[in-house]
C-alpha positions in Angstrom: 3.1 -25.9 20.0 1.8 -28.1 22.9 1.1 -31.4 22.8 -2.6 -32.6 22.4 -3.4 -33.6 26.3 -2.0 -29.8 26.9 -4.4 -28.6 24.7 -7.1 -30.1 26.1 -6.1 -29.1 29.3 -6.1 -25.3 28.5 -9.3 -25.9 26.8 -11.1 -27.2 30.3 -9.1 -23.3 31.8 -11.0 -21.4 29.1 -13.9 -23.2 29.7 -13.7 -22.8 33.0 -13.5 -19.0 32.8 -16.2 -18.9 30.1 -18.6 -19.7 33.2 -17.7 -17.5 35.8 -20.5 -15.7 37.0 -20.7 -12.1 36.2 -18.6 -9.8 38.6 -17.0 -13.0 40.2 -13.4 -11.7 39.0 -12.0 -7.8 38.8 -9.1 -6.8 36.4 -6.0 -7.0 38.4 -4.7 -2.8 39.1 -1.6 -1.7 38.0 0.5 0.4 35.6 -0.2 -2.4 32.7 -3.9 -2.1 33.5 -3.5 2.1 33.5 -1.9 1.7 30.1 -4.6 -0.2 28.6 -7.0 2.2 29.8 -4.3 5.0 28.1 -4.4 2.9 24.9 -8.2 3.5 24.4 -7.9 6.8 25.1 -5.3 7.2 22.6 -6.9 5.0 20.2 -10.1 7.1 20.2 -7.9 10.3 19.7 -6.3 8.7 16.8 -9.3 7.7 15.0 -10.4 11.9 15.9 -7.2 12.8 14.0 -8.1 10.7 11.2 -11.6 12.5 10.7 -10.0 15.9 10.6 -8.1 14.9 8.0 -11.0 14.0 5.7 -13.1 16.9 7.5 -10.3 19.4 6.4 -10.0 17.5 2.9 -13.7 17.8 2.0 -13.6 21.7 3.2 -11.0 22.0 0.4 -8.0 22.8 3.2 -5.8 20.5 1.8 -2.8 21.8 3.3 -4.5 21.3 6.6 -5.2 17.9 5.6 -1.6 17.1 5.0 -0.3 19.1 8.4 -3.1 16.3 10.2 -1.9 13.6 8.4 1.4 14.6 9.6 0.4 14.7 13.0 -1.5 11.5 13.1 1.8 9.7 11.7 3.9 11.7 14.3 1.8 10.6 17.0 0.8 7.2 16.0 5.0 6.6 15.8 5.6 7.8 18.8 2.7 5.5 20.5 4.2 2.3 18.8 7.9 3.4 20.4 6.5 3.6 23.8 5.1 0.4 23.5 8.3 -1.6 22.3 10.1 -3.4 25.2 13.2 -5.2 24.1 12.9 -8.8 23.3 13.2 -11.4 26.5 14.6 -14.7 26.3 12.2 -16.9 24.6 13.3 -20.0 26.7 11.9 -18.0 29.8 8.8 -20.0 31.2 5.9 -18.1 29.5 4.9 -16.5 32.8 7.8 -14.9 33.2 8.4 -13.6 30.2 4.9 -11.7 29.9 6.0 -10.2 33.1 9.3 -9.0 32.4 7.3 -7.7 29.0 5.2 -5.9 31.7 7.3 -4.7 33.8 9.6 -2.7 31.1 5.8 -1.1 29.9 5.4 -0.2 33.1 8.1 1.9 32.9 6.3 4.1 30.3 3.4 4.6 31.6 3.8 8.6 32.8 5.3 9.0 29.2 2.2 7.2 27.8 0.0 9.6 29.9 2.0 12.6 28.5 1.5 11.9 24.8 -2.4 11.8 25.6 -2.2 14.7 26.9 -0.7 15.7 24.1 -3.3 14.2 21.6 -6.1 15.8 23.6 -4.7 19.2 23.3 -4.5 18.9 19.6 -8.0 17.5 19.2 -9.6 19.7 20.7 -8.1 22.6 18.9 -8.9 20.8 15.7 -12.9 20.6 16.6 -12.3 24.6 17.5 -11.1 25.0 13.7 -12.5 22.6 11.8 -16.2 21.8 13.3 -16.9 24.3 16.0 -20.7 23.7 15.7 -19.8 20.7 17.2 -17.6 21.5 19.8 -19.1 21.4 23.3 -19.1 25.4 24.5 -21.3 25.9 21.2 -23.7 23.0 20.8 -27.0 24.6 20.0 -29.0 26.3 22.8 -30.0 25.3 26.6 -32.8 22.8 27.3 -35.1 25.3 28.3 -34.2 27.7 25.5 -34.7 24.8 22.8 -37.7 23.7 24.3 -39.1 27.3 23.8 -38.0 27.5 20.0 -39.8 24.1 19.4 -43.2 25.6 21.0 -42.9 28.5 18.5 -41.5 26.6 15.4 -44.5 25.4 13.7 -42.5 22.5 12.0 -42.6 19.0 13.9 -39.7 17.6 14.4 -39.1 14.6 16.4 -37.3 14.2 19.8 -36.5 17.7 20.1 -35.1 19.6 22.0 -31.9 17.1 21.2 -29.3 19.8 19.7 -26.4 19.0 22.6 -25.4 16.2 24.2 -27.0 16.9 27.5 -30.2 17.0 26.0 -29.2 13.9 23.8 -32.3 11.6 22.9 -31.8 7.6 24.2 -32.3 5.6 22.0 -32.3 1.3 21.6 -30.3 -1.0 19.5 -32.3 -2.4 17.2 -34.9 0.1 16.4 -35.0 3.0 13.8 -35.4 7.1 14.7 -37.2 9.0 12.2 -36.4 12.8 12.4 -35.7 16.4 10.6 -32.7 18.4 10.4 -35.1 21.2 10.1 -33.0 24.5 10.0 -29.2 25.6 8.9 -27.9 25.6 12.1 -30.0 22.2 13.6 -28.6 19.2 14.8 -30.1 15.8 16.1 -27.7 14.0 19.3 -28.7 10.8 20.5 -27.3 8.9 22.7 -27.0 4.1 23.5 -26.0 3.0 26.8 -23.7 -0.2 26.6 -24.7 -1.7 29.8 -23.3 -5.0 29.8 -23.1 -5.1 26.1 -19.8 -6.4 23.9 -19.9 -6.4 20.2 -20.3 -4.5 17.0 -23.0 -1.7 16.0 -23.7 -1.0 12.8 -25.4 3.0 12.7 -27.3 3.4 9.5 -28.5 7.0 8.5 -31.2 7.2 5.1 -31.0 10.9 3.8 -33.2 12.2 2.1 -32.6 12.8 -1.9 -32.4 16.4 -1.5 -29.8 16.9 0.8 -26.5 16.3 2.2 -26.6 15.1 5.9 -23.5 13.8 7.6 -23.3 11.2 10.8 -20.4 11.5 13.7 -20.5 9.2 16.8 -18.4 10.1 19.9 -17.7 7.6 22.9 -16.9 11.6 24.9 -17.5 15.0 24.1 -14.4 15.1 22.2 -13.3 11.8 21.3 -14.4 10.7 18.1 -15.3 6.6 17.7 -16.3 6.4 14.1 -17.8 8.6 11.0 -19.2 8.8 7.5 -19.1 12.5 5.6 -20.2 11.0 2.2 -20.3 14.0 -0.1 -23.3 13.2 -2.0 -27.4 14.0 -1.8 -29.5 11.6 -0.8 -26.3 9.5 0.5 -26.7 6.6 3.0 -24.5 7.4 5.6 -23.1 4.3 8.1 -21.0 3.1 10.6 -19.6 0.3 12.6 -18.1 0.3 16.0 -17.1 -2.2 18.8 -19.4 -1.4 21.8 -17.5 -1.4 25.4 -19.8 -2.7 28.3 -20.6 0.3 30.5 -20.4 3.1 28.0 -21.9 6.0 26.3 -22.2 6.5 23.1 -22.9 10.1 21.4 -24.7 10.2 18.1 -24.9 13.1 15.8 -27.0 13.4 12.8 -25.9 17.6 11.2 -25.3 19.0 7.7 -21.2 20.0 7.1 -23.3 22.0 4.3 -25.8 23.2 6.5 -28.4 21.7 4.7 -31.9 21.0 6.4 -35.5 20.2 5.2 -38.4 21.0 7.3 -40.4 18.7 5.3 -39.0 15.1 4.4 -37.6 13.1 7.4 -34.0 11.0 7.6 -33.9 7.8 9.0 -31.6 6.4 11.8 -31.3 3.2 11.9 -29.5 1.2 15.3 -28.7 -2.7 14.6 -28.5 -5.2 17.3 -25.0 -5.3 18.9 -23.7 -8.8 17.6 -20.2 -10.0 18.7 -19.3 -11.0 15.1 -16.0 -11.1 13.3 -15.7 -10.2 10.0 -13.4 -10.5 7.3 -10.6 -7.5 7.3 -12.4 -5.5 10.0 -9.9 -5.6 12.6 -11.4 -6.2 16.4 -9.5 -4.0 20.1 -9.7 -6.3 22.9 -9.2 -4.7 26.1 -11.2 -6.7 28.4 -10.3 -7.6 32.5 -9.2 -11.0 33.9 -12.2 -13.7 33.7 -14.0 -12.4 30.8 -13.3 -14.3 27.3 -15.0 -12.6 23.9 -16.2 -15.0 21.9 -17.1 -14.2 18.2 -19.0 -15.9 15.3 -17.7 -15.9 12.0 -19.3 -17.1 8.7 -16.9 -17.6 6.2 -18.3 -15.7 2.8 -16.6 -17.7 -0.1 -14.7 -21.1 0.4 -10.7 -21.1 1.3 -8.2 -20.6 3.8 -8.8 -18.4 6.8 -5.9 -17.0 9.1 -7.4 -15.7 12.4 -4.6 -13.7 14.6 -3.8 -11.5 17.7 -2.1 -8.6 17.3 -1.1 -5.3 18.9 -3.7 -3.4 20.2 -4.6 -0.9 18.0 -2.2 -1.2 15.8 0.9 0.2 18.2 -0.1 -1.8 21.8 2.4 -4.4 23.7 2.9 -7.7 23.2 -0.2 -9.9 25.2 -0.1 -13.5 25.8 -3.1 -14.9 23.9 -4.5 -17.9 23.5 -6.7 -18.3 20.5 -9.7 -21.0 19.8 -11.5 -22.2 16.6 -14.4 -24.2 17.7 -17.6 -25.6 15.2 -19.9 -24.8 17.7 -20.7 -22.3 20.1 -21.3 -25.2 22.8 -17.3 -25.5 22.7 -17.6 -29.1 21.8 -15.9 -29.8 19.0 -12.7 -28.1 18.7 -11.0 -27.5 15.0 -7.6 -25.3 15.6 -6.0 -23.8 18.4 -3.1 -21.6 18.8 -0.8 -20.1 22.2 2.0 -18.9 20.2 2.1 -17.8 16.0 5.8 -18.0 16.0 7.9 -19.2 19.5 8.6 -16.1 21.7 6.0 -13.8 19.9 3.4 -14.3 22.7 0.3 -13.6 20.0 -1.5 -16.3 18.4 -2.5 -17.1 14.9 -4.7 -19.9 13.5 -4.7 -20.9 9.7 -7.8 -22.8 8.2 -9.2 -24.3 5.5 -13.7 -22.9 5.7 -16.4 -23.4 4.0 -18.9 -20.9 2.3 -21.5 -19.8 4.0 -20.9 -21.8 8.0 -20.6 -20.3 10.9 -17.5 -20.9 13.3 -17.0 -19.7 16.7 -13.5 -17.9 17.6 -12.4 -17.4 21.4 -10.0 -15.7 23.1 -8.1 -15.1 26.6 -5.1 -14.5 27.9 -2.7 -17.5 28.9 -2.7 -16.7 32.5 -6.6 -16.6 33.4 -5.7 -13.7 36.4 -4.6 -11.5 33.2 -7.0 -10.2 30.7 -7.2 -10.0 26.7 -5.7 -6.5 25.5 -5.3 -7.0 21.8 -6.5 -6.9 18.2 -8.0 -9.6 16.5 -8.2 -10.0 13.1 -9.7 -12.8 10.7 -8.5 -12.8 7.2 -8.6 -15.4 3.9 -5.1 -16.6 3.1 -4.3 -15.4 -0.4 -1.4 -14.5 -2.1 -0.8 -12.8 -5.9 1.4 -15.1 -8.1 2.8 -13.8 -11.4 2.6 -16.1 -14.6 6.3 -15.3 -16.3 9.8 -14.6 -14.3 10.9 -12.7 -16.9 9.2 -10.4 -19.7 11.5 -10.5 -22.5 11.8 -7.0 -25.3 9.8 -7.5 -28.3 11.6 -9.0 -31.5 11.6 -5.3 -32.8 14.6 -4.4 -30.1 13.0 -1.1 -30.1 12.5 -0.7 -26.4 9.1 -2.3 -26.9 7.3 -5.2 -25.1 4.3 -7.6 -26.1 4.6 -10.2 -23.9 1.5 -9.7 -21.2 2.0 -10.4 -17.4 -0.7 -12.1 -15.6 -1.5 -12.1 -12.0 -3.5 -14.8 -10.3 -5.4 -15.5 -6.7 -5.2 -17.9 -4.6 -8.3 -16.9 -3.1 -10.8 -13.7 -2.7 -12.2 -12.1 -5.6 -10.6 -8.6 -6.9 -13.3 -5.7 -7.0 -14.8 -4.6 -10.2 -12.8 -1.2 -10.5 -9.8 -2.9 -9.4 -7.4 -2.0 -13.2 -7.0 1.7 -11.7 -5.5 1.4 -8.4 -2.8 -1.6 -9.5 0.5 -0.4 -9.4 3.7 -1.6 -11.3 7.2 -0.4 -9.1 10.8 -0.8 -10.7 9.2 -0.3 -14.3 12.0 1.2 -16.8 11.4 4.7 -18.0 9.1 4.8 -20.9 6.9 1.7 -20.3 3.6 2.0 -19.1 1.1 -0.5 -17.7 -1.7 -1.3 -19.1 -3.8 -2.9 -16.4 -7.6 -5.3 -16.8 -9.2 -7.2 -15.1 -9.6 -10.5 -16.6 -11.7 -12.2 -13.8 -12.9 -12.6 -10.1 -9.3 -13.9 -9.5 -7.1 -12.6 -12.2 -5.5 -9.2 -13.9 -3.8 -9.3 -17.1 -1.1 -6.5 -17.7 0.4 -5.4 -20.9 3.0 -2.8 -21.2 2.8 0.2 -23.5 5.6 2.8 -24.9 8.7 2.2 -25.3 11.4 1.8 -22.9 13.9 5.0 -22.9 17.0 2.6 -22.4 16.8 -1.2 -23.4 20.0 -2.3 -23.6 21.0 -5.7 -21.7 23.1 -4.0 -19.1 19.7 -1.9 -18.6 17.2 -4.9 -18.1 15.6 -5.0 -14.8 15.1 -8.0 -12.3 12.5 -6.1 -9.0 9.3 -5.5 -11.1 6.7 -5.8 -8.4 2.9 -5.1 -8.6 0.6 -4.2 -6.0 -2.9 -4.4 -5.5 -4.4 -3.0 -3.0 -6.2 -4.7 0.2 -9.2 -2.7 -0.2 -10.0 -4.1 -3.7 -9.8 -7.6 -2.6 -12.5 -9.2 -0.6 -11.4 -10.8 2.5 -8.0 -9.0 2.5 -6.1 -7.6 5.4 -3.1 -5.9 3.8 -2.5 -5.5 0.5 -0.6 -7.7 -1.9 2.6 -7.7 -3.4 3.2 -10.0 -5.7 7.3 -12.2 -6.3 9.7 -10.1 -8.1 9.9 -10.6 -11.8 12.5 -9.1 -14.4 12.2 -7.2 -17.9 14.8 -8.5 -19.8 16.4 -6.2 -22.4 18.5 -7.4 -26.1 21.4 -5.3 -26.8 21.3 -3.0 -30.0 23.4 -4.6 -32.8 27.1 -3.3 -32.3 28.9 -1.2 -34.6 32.7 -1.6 -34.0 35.5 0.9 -34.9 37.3 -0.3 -37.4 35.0 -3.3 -38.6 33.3 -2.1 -42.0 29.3 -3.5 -41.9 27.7 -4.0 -45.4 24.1 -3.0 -45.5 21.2 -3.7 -47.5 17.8 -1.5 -46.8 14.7 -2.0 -48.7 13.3 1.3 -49.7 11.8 3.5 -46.3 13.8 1.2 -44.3 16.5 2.1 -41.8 19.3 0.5 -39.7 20.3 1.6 -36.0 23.1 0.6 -34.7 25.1 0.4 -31.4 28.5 2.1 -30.9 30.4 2.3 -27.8 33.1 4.8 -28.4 36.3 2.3 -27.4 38.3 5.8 -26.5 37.7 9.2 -26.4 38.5 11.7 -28.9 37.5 12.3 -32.8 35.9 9.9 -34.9 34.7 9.5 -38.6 31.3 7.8 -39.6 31.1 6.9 -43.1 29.6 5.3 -46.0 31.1 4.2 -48.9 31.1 1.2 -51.9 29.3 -2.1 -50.4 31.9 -4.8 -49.8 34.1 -2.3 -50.6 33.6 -2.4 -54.4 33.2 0.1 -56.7 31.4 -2.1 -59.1 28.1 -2.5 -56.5 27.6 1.4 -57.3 26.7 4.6 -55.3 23.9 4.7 -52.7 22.0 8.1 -51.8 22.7 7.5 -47.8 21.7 9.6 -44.8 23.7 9.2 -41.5 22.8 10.3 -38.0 24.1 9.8 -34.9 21.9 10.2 -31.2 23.0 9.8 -27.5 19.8 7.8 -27.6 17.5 4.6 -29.1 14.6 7.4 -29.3 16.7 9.0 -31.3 15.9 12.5 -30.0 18.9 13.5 -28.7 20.8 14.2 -32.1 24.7 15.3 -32.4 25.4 15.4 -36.1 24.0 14.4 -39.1 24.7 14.2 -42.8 23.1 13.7 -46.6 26.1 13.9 -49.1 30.0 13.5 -47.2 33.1 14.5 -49.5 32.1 11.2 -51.8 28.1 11.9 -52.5 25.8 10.5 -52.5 27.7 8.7 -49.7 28.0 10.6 -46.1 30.3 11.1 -43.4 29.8 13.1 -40.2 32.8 13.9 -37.7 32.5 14.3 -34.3 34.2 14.1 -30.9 32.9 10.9 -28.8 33.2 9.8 -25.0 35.2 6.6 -24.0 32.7 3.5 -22.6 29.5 5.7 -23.7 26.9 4.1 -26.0 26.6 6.3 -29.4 23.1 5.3 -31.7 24.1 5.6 -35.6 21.4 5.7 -37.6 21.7 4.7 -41.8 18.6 5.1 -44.0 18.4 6.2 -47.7 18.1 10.2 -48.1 15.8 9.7 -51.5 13.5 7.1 -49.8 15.1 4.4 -52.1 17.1 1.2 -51.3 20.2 1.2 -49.3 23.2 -0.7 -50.5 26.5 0.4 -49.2 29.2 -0.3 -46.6 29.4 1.6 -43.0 32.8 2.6 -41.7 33.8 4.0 -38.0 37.4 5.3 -38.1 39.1 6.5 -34.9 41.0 9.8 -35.9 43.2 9.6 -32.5 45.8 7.8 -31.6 44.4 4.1 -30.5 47.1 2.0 -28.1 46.0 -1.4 -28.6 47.2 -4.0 -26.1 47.6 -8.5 -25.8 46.2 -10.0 -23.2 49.3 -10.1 -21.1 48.4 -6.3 -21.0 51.5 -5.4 -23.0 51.4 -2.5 -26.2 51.2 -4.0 -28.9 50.3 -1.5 -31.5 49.6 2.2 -31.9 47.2 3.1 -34.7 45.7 5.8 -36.2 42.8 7.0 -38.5 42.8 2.3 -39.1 46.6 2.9 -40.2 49.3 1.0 -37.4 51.7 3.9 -36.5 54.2 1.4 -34.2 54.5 -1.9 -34.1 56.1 -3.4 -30.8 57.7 -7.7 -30.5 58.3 -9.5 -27.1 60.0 -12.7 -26.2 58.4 -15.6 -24.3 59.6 -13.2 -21.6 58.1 -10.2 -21.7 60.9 -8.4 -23.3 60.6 -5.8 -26.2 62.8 -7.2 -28.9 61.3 -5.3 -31.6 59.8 -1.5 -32.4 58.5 -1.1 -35.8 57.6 2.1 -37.0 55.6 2.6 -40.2 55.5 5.5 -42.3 
C-alpha cells in the first residue's frame, strides 16, 4: 500500500480524468483492446448458453439441458485458459508488469477470436432447435405484410406491426408499454438506444393472470443479454442488465406456451438507467482510457462491506485497477482506497465497516490513466459462518447415535426464510442424517438423526463441513463454508479371547459387545455359571454374533449350547476384524451368567522383545519356551 501523500496524489489523477470532456480521449488500439471487445462478445454468448439450458430444461429435454451445461463449462474453461499469462515478477515497476501481462494476452488473441467463432456457431444452432420462432430467418412476417394483418384483425393491439426486430418499436427508459400478445404465434420486439448511457436497467414485464408470457432481451440478433422464463400464470417477469453507451438493445415480450389474449393487456415497464452497485450483483467494466464509472451504493443492513475488481466476466486478464470509496459524490471526503488487494495481484479490494441505509460513492480506473477499466466489480458484506462445537461427541447410548446439536452463526447478512433445505452437511458418517432449522436471521441449528453404520473411535471423523449457499444469504457473493469440525466416536466395550466377562441383564435387556478376532481361525462363544460358580445357577441365554453394530449382518446364533439353558455358537473369524456379540435372555427374563471367547487354533503368544513365549490352545498352554538375560532359549516345556 502507498503512503498517504501517494494517495492523494492519485486521487488529484482520478480527478483529473473524471473531468475530461467528453470525446477528449480515445481507447488506445491494439490486440489488448481487440480482446476486450472479444470478451463481450464471448460473454454475451455465454449468458446465450446459459438460457438454453433453462430453455431446454423447462421444455422437459433434460438431456439437452445437461449436453448445454456441458458445453457452457467446456467453453467457459477454455476462455479462462486463454486468459492466464504466467505470473511476472512482482518487484517489476507496476507499469511494466501490466505490459508484460499484455503482451503474453496478446499472443492469444487469434485463438480468442477462434473460440468465438466457435460459441457463435453453437448459439445459433441452439436458437434453430430450441426457439426457432425467435430466430431471425423466421421472426413473424414483413413490415408491409404485418401492417396488412393489423388493418384486417379487428383486435387493437398496440405498437404493431413490432413482430421482428426490424420493425421493433423504440421505446424510453423510464416509461411503461402497455400491449397484447394477441394470437399463438404473436410477438412484441422493442427496442432502447444507449446513447451515451452507462448503468443498470431494470425490465419489468406484468402478465396478465391468465396466461404465461415470457421476456428475452438481446444486445444482437443472436446474442442473448439477460432473461426471465418464469413458468407460472400471471408471473411478473424482470430483468437487469448493464447498459453499454452506444448500443441497441432488443426486447421481446412472446409466449414459450404460445399463449395470447386478445383482451387483457401486459405491462412493460423500462426503469431509469442508474449506475448503481448492488450487493452480490457482480458489475463488467470494459470502458476506454479517460472514462472512470462511478457507482452509488447504499448499504441495506449495518456491517462490513468488501468492494473488489476482478476478472472480467468471470474468465478475463488481470487489469491494473485502482479502486475509490468516497462519502460523497463531490469526491471530497475520501474513506478507503485500494491499488493492489494482495502485492503483484494488480486488482483491488476495499474492506469497510457501512452503515444502514447511506449512500457511498465507488470509483474506478485503471492505474495508468492512457489504459482503460476492463474488469468486474463486485460489492459484497463481509461474513463468514462459524460453528459453535469442534467436536460432536456419540450419545451416552454408544449406539451410533448423536444428541448433541451443531449451531451455525453470522457474522453478518440475514439467511433467507427457506434456507433449512438447501444446507448441506459433507464428510457425514454413513447413517447420520441432518436435521437442519432455521433458528434466526443469523443462525441455523442442526441436529443429527439415525444412527451411524460404524461408530467406533478408529471411525470418528474430523472434515465435517456445512455449506450454505450464497443465494440464501443476503448480501452474499459466494457461498459459505463453514471451519471443519469432527464427530467423535466411543469404542464398543471389548470382549477379549480368553478373558471371561460376568454379566447381569435386567429382564428385556441386552449386552453388545466388541470382539476383534486376535487371529484367524475357529473360535467358541459361550456362556456358562457367573463368576464361574455353579452355586449362582443357570441362565436361559441367547447369543448372536454380527459383522455389524446394526446388527444386521448375522453369522451364527444360538438358544441352548451343549450345557442349556446356556449357549455356545462356533464359528470361523478373521484376524484384526471387529466381530459384534450380542447376549440377552432367550425367555425375556434376567441375565446372570459369565461370557467366554475360546480360540480353538493354535495361539503363538509373544514378550515384548518379540520372542515366543507360549503356544496355546482352546485357553490350554501347549509349549512353554525360557530365555536368559540374553536372548537364549534355555528351556522348552511341553504340557500334556
Amino acid at each position: 500500500m502507498r503512503n498517504k501523500s501517494f494517495v492523494f496524489a492519485l486521487l488529484l489523477i482520478v480527478l483529473a480524468v473524471v473531468s475530461y470532456p467528453a470525446g477528449m480521449t480515445t481507447a488506445a488500439q491494439g490486440a489488448v483492446d481487440e480482446i476486450a471487445q472479444i470478451d463481450q462478445e464471448i460473454k454475451g454468448l455465454q449468458q446465450t448458453l446459459d438460457f438454453f439450458q433453462s430453455v431446454a430444461a423447462r421444455k422437459g429435454e433434460d438431456e439437452l439441458a445437461g449436453q448445454i451445461e456441458q458445453h457452457a463449462f467446456a467453453f467457459f474453461q477454455r476462455a479462462k485458459q486463454l486468459h492466464e499469462v504466467p505470473p511476472v515478477p512482482q518487484n517489476q515497476e507496476r507499469k511494466k508488469q501490466q505490459l508484460a501481462v499484455d503482451k503474453k494476452l496478446g499472443a492469444q488473441k487469434e485463438s480468442l477470436k477462434q473460440l468465438q467463432m466457435q460459441y457463435e456457431q453453437l448459439t445459433a444452432s441452439y436458437w434453430e432447435q430450441l426457439l426457432p420462432e425467435l430466430a431471425i430467418h423466421s421472426q413473424g412476417p414483413s413490415r408491409k405484410a404485418a401492417a396488412a394483418m393489423q388493418a384486417a384483425d379487428p383486435v387493437f393491439d398496440p405498437f404493431e406491426p413490432n413482430d421482428t426486430l426490424a420493425t421493433s418499436y423504440p421505446v424510453t427508459s423510464g416509461n411503461i408499454y402497455n400491449s397484447k400478445i394477441s394470437s399463438s404465434t404473436d410477438m412484441d420486439h422493442y427496442h432502447f438506444n444507449s446513447g451515451a448511457l452507462t448503468g443498470t436497467l431494470d425490465v419489468t414485464l406484468y402478465v396478465p393472470a391468465s396466461v404465461d408470457y415470457d421476456l428475452v432481451v438481446r444486445e444482437s440478433e443472436n446474442k442473448l443479454v439477460d432473461f426471465s422464463i418464469t413458468e407460472e400464470l400471471g408471473g411478473i417477469e424482470t430483468v437487469s442488465f448493464q447498459v453499454k453507451p452506444n448500443t441497441t438493445y432488443y426486447i421481446t415480450v412472446y409466449s414459450m406456451k404460445q399463449h395470447f389474449s386478445t383482451t387483457e393487456t401486459y405491462a412493460l415497464r423500462f426503469g431509469k438507467v442508474a449506475t448503481v452497485l448492488t450487493v452480490a450483483a457482480p458489475i463488467d467494466i470494459s470502458l476506454p482510457a479517460g472514462e472512470v464509472p462511478a457507482y452509488r451504493f447504499t448499504a441495506p443492513e449495518t456491517g462490513t462491506y468488501r468492494f473488489y475488481t476482478g476478472p472480467y466476466g468471470g474468465f478475463g486478464a488481470l487489469n491494473d485497477t485502482i479502486l475509490y470509496l468516497f462519502e460523497n459524490e463531490e469526491m471530497t471526503k475520501l474513506l478507503g482506497y485500494n491499488d493492489e488487494a494482495t502485492d503483484g495481484s494488480l486488482f483491488s479490494e476495499i474492506k469497510i465497516p457501512m452503515t444502514q441505509g447511506v449512500t457511498y460513492f465507488v470509483f474506478v480506473s485503471h492505474y495508468e490513466k492512457e489504459k482503460g477499466v476492463h474488469a468486474r466489480l463486485t460489492a459484497a458484506l463481509d461474513t463468514k459462518a462459524a460453528v459453535s462445537s469442534p467436536v460432536i461427541h456419540e450419545a451416552a447410548a454408544n449406539d451410533g447415535s448423536i444428541t448433541e446439536q451443531q449451531v451455525v452463526t453470522l457474522s453478518s447478512g440475514v439467511l433467507a426464510a427457506d434456507v433449512a433445505a438447501s444446507v448441506a452437511v459433507s464428510h457425514l458418517p454413513a447413517g447420520l442424517q441432518p436435521i437442519i432449522t432455521r433458528s434466526s436471521d443469523q443462525q441455523i441449528t442442526i441436529r443429527f438423526g439415525g444412527k451411524a453404520l460404524e461408530h467406533e473411535k478408529k471411525h470418528s471423523v474430523q472434515n465435517v463441513k456445512i455449506t450454505i449457499p450464497k443465494a440464501k444469504i443476503s448480501g452474499a457473493d459466494a457461498d459459505l463454508v463453514t471451519s471443519p469440525f469432527a464427530i467423535d466416536f466411543t469404542d464398543t466395550e471389548p470382549l477379549l479371547a480368553g478373558t471371561p466377562q460376568d454379566i447381569h441383564l435386567a429382564a428385556g435387556m441386552k449386552k453388545i459387545l466388541k470382539l476383534t478376532a486376535p487371529s484367524t481361525g475357529s473360535f467358541e462363544i459361550f456362556t456358562g455359571y457367573y463368576g464361574g460358580n455353579p452355586a449362582e445357577g443357570t441362565s436361559n441365554t441367547w447369543l448372536g454374533v454380527y459383522e455389524d453394530y446394526a446388527q444386521t449382518r448375522l453369522l451364527a446364533s444360538n438358544d441352548d449350547g451343549d450345557q442349556p439353558p446356556f449357549s455356545k455358537v462356533s464359528l470361523s473369524l478373521q484376524s484384526g476384524q471387529d466381530y459384534y456379540v450380542v447376549l440377552t435372555s432367550a425367555s425375556s427374563s434376567t441375565v446372570h451368567a459369565r461370557l467366554t471367547v475360546r480360540y480353538l487354533g493354535v495361539e503363538y503368544v509373544y514378550n515384548a522383545k518379540g520372542q515366543l513365549i507360549q503356544m496355546k490352545q482352546g485357553g490350554n498352554i501347549l509349549t512353554e519356551f525360557t530365555y536368559d538375560g540374553n536372548g537364549n532359549l534355555i528351556k522348552k516345556q511341553v504340557r500334556k
